[in-house]
N, C-alpha and C positions, 0 to 999 in steps of 0.2 A: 504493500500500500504506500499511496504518497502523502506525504507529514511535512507541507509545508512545499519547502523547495529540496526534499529529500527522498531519493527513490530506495527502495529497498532491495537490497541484494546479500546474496551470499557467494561469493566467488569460490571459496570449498567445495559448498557443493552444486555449484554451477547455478546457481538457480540465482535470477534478476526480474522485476517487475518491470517490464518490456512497457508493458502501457502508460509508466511514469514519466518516460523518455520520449513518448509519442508529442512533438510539437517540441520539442526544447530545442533551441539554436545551434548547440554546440553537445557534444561529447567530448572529454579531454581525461587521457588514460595516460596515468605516469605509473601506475604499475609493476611490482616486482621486489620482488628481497633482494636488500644489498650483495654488492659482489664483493667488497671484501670483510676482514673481522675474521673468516676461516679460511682454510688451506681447502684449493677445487678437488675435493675428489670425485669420484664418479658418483657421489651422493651428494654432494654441492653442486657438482655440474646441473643433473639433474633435478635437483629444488631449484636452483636459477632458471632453468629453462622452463619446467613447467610453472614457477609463477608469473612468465609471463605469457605463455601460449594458454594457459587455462583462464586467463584474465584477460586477455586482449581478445581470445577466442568467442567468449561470455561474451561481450560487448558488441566485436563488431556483429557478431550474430544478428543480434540483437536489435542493433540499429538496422542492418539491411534489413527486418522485419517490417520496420514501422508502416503504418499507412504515411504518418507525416515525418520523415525523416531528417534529422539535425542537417543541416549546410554544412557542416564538418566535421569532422573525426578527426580528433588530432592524437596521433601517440606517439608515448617514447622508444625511439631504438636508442641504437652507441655506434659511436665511430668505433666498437670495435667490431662492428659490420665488413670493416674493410682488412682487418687482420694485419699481421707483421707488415708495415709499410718502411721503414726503414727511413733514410733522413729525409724521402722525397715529399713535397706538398701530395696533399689530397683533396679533392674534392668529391661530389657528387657522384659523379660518372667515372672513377677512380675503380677499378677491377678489384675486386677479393683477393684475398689468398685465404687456402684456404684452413680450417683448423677452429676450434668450438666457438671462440666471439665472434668468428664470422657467423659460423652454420644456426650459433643462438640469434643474431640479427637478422638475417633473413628469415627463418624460420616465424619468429616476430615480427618481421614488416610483413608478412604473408598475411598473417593473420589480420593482421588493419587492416589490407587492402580489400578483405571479404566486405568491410564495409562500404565498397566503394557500389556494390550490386544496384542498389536504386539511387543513381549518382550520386551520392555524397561524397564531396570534395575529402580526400582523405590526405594528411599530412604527415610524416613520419620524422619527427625529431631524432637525428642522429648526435644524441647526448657524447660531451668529453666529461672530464673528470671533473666531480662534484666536490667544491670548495666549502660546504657547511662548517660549521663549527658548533652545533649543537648535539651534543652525546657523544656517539660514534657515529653522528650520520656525516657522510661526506668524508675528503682527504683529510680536512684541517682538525677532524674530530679522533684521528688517530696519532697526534701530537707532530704533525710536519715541523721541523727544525729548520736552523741555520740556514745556509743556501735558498731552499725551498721557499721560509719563513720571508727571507729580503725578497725574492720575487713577487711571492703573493703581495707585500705591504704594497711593491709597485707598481701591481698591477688594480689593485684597490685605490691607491693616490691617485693616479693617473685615472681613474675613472673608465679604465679600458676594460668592463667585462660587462658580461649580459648575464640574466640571472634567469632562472627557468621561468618565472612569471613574466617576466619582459617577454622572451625565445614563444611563451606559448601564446601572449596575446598579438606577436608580428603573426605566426599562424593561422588563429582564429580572423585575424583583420585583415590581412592582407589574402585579396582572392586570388593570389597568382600562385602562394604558398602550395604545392600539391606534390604529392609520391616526400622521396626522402630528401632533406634537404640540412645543412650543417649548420 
């Protein structure tokens, strides 16, 4: 049921109130458990990967459902969509290599794109490394130092960064924004 401007879901076990969603402007899925804090083993690999193909999955379903469908679907991938790239620039159209943060991003932008069945505009944020400072979320929540430390301050002074709520409303606003983009 919907309580307000709240839809009710349970992404466990797959079930979402599809009908809360019907008419809403936007959908925006940053979904997934952190990738670091534990060492990847094949049982990390695996909770990384399914929180986010069983939660993007849930979603775009969902929206390709609707009779009135959101203008857009925005979710998170990672630049590590594009795997070991070595010192060269990257962008968009930048080939894979390939190896599990690629095959987990694709895998995950597949699944947003199922939202795109009754044209909704879908966006795919190719997330880099999360600067948080609260708990453990993000790099700077695992005590980044020295080196690191004077970059981040200069990169914070100088004003040179975009923050995920900046990254998602160029997305939702700008209509050009569509498939994956950095």
């Amino acid at each position: 049921p919907v309580v307000g401007d709240t839809v009710a879901w349970d992404p466990a076990s797959s079930r979402i109130d599809a009908k809360g969603l019907d008419g809403v402007d936007a959908v925006v899925n940053l979904a997934g458990v952190g990738i670091g804090g534990a060492k990847w083993s094949d049982a990390r690999k695996d909770e990384i990967l399914q929180s986010r193909l069983s939660v993007t999955g849930l979603l775009s379903s969902a929206v390709a459902r609707l009779s009135r469908p959101p203008a857009v679907f925005v979710s998170a991938s990672a630049v590590g969509y594009y795997g070991e790239q070595g010192d060269r620039p990257i962008h968009e159209d930048t080939p894979p290599t390939p190896g599990f943060t690629h095959d987990l991003c694709a895998a995950w932008e597949r699944e947003a794109a199922k939202a795109s069945a009754l044209g909704v505009r879908v966006c795919v944020m190719r997330i880099g490394v999360v600067l948080g400072m609260v708990g453990a979320q993000g790099l700077l929540g695992y005590g980044v130092t020295s080196v690191m430390g004077a970059i981040v301050v200069e990169i914070f002074q100088g004003r040179r960064y975009a923050t995920i709520f900046g990254t998602v409303m160029v997305a939702l606003m700008a209509g050009s924004a569509l498939g994956p983009w950095l």
